[in-house]
Every structure is written in structure tokens, then in C-alpha cells.
C-alpha positions in Angstrom: -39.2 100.0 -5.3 -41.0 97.1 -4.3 -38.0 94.8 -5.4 -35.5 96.3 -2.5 -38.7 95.3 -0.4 -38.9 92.0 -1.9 -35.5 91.3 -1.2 -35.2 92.5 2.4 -38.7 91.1 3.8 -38.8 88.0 1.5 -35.1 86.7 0.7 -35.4 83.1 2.4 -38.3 82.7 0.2 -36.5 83.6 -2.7 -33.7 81.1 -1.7 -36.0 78.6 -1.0 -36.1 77.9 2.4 -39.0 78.9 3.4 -42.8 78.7 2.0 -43.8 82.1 2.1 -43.2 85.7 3.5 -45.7 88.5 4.1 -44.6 92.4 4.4 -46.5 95.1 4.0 -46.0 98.9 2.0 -47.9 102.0 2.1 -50.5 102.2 -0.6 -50.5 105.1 -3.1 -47.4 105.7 -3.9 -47.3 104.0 -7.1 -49.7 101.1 -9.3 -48.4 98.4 -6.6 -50.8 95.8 -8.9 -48.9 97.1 -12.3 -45.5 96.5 -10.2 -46.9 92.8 -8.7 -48.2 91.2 -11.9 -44.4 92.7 -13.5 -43.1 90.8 -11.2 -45.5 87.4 -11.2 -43.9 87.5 -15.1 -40.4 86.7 -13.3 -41.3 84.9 -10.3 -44.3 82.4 -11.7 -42.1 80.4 -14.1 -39.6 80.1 -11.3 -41.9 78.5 -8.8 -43.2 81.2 -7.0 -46.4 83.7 -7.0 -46.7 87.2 -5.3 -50.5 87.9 -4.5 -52.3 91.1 -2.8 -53.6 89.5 0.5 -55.4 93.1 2.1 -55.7 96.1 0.4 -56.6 99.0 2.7 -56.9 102.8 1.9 -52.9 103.1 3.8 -51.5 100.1 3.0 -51.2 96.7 1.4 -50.4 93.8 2.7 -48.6 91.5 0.0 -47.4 87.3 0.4 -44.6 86.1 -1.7 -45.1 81.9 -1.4 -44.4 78.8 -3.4 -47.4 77.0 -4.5 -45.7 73.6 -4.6 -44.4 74.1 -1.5 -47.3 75.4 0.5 -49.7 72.4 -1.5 -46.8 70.0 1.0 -47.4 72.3 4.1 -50.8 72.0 3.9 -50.8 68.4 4.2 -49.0 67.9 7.3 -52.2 66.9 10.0 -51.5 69.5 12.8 -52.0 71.4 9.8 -54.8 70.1 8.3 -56.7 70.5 12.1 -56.0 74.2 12.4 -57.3 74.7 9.1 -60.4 73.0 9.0 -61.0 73.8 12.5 -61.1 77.2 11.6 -63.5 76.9 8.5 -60.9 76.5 5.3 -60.9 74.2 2.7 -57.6 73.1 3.5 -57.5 70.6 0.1 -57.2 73.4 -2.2 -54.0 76.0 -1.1 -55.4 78.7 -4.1 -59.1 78.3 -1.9 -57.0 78.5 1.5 -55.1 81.6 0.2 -58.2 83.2 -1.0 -60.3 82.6 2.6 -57.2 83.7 4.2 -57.4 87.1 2.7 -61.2 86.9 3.4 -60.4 86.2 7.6 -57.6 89.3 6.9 -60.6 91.5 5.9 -63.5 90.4 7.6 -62.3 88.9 11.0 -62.5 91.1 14.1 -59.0 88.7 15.7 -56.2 88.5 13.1 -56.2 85.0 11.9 -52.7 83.7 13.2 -53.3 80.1 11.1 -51.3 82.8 8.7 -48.3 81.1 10.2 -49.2 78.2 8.0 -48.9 79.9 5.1 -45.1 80.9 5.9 -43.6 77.4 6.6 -43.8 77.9 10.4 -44.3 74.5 12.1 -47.9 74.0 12.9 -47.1 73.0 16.7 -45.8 76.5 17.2 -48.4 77.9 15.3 -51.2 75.9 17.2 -49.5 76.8 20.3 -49.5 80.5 19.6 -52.9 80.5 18.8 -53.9 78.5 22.9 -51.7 81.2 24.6 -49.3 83.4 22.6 -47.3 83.9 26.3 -47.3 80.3 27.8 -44.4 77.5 26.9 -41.9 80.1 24.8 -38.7 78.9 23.9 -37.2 80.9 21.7 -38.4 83.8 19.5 -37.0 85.0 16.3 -39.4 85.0 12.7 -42.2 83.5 14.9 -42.9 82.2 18.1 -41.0 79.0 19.2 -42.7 76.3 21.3 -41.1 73.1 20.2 -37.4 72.5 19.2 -35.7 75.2 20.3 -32.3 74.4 18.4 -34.0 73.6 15.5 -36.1 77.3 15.7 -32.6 79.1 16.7 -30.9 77.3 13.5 -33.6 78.1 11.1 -33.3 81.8 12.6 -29.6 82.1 12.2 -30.5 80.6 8.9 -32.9 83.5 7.5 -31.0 86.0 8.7 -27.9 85.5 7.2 -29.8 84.7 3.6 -31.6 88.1 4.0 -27.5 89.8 4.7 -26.8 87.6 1.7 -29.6 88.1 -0.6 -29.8 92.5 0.3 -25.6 92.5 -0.5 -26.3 90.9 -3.8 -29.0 93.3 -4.6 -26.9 96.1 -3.8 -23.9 95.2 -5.6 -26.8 95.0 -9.1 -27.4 91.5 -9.2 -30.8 90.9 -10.6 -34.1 89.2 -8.8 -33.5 86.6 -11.3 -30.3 85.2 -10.5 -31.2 85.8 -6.7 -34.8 83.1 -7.4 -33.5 79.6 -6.8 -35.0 76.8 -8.6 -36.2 74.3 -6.2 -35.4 71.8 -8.4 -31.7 72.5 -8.8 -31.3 73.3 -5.2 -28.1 75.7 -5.7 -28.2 78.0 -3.3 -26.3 81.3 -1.8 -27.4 80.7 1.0 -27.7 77.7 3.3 
């Protein structure tokens, strides 16, 4: 079950074009942690790690990233800012993950640094976080305050991977062949 999910909420991920994804399924239907570390047993040893971020009593919020990817995110400086001005230890992206989850839990505001973790570009995301309403472009994944044709590309881009990546899934292709290798960088979809 949580493979279709995977697939539909997480596919640019998977294809490596973007850091990370976040969705979120009802809890109690199944032994989601069972079905999560199954899946770490795939997805680890290509280059990517599915953690619990929340856990509530209805639901659970899960993040599909790549570690090597968000360890490069995280250095950008815009980045580094919103991230240290908002109490993280933004050397370490396991520590940053883990207070994340913590600011999930425990914060009254949801912390919308959690843009960071996806791949979303830290002007838009420091942008949202002054005035979610003021200076939008374009909206598609996130909030768009900088390049606009760069946003709409990358939109057009996701969306069509996720088509892609769901067909594929359909037709019985397994999550393995679907997982690109960042190092190879063969893709279905570009």
C-alpha cells in the first residue's frame, strides 16, 4: 500500500530531481514502521532514506529524501541563515532532520524551513516564511517568488515524472527499476 503512495506523492524524488518529498497516510491501518524499514532495505543502498517525521494517533507524516543531496542543500547560505536563525544545527542534515521532526511536534506555527528539506530554493522559502501572500509569481509544488520560468519548468517537470513514474507502476514495473542512481543519471524522466 504504501508503495502506490510512494510513487504518486514521491516520484521526482525517486527520479532524482528533487531532494525530498513529504506525504502523509492515515495511521492504523497496517505496521507502517514494518512497511518503512522493508522499504529503507530497497531504497538505502540506492541513495535514498524514508524516515517517520510525526507520528499522531490519525496519521503519519513520512519524508522520502536523499542524504547526499540534502548534505549539498544545506550548504547553500540563504540556507544556512534560515536554519540557524531558527535554532538548527544546520552542519549535521541527520541533527536537522531530527529537530525538524521535533519543531513538527512541539511548535505551535508549522515550521515552513521544511521547504529546505524538499529542494525548494531557499529565496522562495525565506520569502514564504516574511509573507506567504506578498511577491507571488507562480505556484505549483511550492510557492514561487524568484524565477518564475525556472519554477514553471521545474513544475511541468514533476508533474510529468509523477504521470511517468504512476504508469510504470501500473503496468508492474518494480520500485527498483523506478530508483535512479544518482550516479548514473539515466532517467525516465527529464
Amino acid at each position: 500500500m504504501l508503495l502506490k503512495t510512494l510513487v504518486e506523492y514521491c516520484a521526482p524524488t525517486l527520479a532524482g530531481l528533487k531532494t525530498g518529498n513529504i506525504f502523509t497516510i492515515k495511521n492504523g491501518l497496517y505496521d507502517i514502521d514494518e512497511e518503512i524499514c522493508s522499504l529503507n532495505t530497497i531504497l538505502v543502498e540506492r541513495g535514498l532514506r524514508l524516515v517517520p517525521l510525526r507520528k499522531k494517533k490519525e496519521s503519519i507524516m513520512i519524508y522520502l529524501y536523499r542524504p547526499e543531496r540534502l548534505k549539498e542543500d544545506l550548504k547553500d547560505p540563504a540556507a544556512v541563515k534560515i536554519l540557524k536563525d531558527k535554532g538548527y544545527h544546520f552542519r549535521d542534515p541527520d541533527c536537522c532532520i531530527a529537530e525538524l521532526a521535533r519543531h513538527l511536534k512541539s511548535d505551535p506555527v508549522f515550521p515552513h524551513e521544511i521547504g529546505l528539506f524538499l529542494g525548494y530554493p531557499p529565496y522562495d522559502v525565506k520569502k514564504f516564511m516574511e509573507d506567504p501572500f506578498r511577491g507571488v509569481k507562480c505556484v505549483g509544488c511550492w510557492k514561487a517568488y524568484g524565477d518564475e520560468c525556472e519554477a514553471k519548468k521545474t513544475f511541468d517537470k514533476y508533474k510529468k515524472c509523477t504521470a511517468i513514474y504512476s504508469k510504470q507502476i501500473e503496468c508492474g514495473r518494480p520500485l527498483e527499476a523506478l530508483i535512479v542512481n544518482p550516479r548514473r543519471q539515466v532517467r525516465l524522466c527529464s
